[in-house]
VOBA-1610 file (N, C-alpha, C; in pm, whole numbers, padded with zeros to 5 digits, always signed):
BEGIN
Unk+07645+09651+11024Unk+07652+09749+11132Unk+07788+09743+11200Unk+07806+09635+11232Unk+07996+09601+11319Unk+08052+09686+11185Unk+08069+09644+11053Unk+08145+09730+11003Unk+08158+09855+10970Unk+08075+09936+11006Unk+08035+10071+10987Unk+08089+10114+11111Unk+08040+10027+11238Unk+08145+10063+11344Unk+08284+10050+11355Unk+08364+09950+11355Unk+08440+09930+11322Unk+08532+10076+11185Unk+08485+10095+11052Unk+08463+10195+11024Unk+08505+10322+11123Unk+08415+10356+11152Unk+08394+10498+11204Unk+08494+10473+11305Unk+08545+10401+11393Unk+08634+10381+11480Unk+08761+10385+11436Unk+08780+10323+11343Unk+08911+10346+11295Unk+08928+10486+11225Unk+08897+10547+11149Unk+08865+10705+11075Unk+08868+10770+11222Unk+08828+10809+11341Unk+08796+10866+11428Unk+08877+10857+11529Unk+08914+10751+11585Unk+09039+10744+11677Unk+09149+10630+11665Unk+09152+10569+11559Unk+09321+10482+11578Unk+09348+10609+11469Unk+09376+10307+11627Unk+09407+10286+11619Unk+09524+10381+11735Unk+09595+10661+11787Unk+09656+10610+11917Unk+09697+10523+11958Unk+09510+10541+11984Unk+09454+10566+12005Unk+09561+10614+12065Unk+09659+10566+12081Unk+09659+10528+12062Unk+09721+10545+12093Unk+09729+10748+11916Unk+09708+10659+12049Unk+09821+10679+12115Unk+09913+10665+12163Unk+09994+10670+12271Unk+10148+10699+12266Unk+10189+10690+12386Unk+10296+10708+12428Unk+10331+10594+12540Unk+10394+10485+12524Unk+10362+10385+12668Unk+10527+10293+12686Unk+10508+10224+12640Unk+10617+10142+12656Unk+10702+10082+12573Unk+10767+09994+12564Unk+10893+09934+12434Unk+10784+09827+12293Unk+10643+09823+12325Unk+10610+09770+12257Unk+10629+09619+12166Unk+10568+09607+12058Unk+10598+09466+11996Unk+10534+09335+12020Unk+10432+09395+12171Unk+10412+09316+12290Unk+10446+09337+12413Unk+10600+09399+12399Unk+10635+09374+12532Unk+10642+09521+12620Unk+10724+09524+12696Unk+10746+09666+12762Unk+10643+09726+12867Unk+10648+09840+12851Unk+10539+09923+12963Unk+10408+09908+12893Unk+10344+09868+12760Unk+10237+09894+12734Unk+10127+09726+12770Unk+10179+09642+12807Unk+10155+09498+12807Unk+10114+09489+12927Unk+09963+09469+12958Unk+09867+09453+13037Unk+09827+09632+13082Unk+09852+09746+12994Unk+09767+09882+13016Unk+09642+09900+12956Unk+09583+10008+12992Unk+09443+09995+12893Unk+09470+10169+12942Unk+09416+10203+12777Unk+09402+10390+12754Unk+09259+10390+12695Unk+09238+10484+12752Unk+09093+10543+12705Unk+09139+10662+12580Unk+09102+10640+12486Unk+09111+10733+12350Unk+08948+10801+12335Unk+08952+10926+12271Unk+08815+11039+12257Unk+08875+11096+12136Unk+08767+11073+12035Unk+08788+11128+11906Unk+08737+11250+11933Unk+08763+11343+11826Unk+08755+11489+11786Unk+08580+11471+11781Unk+08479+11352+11754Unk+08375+11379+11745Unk+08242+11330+11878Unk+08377+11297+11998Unk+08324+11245+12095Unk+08354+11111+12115Unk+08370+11016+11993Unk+08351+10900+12062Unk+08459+10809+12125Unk+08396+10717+12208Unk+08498+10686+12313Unk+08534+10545+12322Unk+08683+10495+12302Unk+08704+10361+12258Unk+08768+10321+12412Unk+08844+10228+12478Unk+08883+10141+12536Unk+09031+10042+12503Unk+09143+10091+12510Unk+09232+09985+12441Unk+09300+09894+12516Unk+09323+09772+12534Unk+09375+09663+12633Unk+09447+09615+12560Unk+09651+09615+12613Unk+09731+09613+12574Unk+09768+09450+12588Unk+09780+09339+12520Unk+09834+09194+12572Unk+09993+09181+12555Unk+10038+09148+12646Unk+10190+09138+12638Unk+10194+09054+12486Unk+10132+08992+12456Unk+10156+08921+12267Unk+10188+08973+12179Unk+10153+09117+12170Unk+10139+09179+12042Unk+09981+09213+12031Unk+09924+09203+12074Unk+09730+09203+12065Unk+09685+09304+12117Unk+09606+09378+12079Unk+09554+09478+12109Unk+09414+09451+12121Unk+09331+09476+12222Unk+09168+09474+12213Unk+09109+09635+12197Unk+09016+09635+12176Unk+08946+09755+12123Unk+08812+09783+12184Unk+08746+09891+12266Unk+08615+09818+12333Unk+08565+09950+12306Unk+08469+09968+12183Unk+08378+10098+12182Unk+08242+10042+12170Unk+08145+10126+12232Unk+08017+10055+12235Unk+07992+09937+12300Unk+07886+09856+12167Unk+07894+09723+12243Unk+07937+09641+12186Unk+08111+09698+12094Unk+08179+09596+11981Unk+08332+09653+12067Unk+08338+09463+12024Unk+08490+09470+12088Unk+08542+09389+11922Unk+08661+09448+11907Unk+08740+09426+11780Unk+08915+09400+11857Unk+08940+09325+11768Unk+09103+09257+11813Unk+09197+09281+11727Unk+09318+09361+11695Unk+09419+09334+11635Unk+09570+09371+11706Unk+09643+09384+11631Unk+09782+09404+11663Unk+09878+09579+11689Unk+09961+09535+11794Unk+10026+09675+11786Unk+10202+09665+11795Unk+10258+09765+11760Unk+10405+09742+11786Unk+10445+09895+11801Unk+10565+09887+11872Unk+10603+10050+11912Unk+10745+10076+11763Unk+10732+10129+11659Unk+10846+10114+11518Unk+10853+10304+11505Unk+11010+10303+11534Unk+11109+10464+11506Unk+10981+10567+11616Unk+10959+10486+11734Unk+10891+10611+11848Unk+10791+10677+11815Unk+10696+10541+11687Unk+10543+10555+11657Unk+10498+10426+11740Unk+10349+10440+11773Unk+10270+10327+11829Unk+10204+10295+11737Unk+10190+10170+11646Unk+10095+10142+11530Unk+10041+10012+11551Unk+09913+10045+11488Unk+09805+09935+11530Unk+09780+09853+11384Unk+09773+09760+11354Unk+09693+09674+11236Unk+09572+09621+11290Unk+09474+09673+11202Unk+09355+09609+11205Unk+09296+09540+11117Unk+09235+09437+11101Unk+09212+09334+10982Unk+09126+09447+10888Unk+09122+09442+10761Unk+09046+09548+10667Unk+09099+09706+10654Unk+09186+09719+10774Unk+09236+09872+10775Unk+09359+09861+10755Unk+09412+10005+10677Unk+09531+10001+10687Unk+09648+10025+10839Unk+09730+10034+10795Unk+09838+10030+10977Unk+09816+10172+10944Unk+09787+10230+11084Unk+09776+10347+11153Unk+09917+10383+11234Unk+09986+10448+11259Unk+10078+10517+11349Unk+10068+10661+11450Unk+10085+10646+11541Unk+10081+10789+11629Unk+10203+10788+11739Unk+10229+10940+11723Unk+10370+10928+11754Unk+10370+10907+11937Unk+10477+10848+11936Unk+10555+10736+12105Unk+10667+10857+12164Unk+10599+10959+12173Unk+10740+11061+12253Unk+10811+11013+12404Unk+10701+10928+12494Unk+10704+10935+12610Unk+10611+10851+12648Unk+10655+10744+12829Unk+10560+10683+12831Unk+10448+10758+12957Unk+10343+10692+12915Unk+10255+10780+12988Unk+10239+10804+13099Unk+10209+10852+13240Unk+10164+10849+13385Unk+10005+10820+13395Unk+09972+10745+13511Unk+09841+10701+13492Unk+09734+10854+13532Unk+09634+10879+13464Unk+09599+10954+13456Unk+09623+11096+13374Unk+09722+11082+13338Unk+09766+11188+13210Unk+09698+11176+13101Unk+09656+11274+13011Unk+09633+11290+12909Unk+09680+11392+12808Unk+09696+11336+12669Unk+09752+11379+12602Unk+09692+11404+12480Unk+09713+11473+12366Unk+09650+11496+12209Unk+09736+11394+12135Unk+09695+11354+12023Unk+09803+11277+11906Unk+09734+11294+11804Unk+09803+11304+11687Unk+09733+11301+11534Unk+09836+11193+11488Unk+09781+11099+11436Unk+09806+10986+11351Unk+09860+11016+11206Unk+09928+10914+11127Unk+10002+10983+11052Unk+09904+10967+10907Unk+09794+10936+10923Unk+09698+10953+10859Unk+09604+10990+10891Unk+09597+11121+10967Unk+09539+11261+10983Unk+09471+11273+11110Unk+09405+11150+11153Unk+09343+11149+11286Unk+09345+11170+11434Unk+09276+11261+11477Unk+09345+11316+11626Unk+09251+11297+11731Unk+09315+11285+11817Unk+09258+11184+11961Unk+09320+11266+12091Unk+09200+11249+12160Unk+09251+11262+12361Unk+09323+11147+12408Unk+09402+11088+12447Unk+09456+10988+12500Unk+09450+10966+12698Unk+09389+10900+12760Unk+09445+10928+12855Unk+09481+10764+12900Unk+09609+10757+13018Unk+09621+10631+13089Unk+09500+10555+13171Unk+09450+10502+13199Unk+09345+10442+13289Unk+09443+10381+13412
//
């Protein structure tokens, strides 16, 4: 079941979530200690918590999943263990409460907003 979630989470919103537009990444920058709320095209609604490390947390449902993010050529890309790296493009960093659209460079499109 985690992997079916997990699954459907990744296919549906990354990874933007992602996903975003935020800070210098790698770990560091404006995105290190933010959290964005991402909304897939089919409703569902993830949670992302940025660690100044490089770590990304993930909180949809009642599964929390952990991997990595870095900001590479003004994409935000996430690695997730079993998935491939996801990218969505970094035009700008965000204002809290803004929201934005992104499609990933493997097809997936998301609401983004700052929390």
């Amino acid at each position: 079941m985690r992997t079916t979630l997990l699954t459907a989470f990744l296919c549906g919103s990354l990874t933007l979530a992602g996903c975003a537009t935020l800070g210098l990444g790698g770990g560091g920058g404006g995105l290190a200690g933010e959290t964005l709320r991402m909304e897939t095209a089919r409703g569902q609604t993830t949670h992302l918590l940025f660690q100044g490390d490089g770590t990304v947390r993930a909180a949809f449902g009642e599964s929390v999943v952990t991997g990595r993010w870095e900001v590479v050529n003004r994409n935000l890309c996430f690695y997730w263990t079993g998935a491939p790296r996801e990218c969505w493009p970094y035009p700008a960093p965000f204002r809290p409460g803004e929201t934005r659209t992104f499609t990933s460079d493997r097809g997936n499109v998301v609401r983004v907003t700052r929390q």
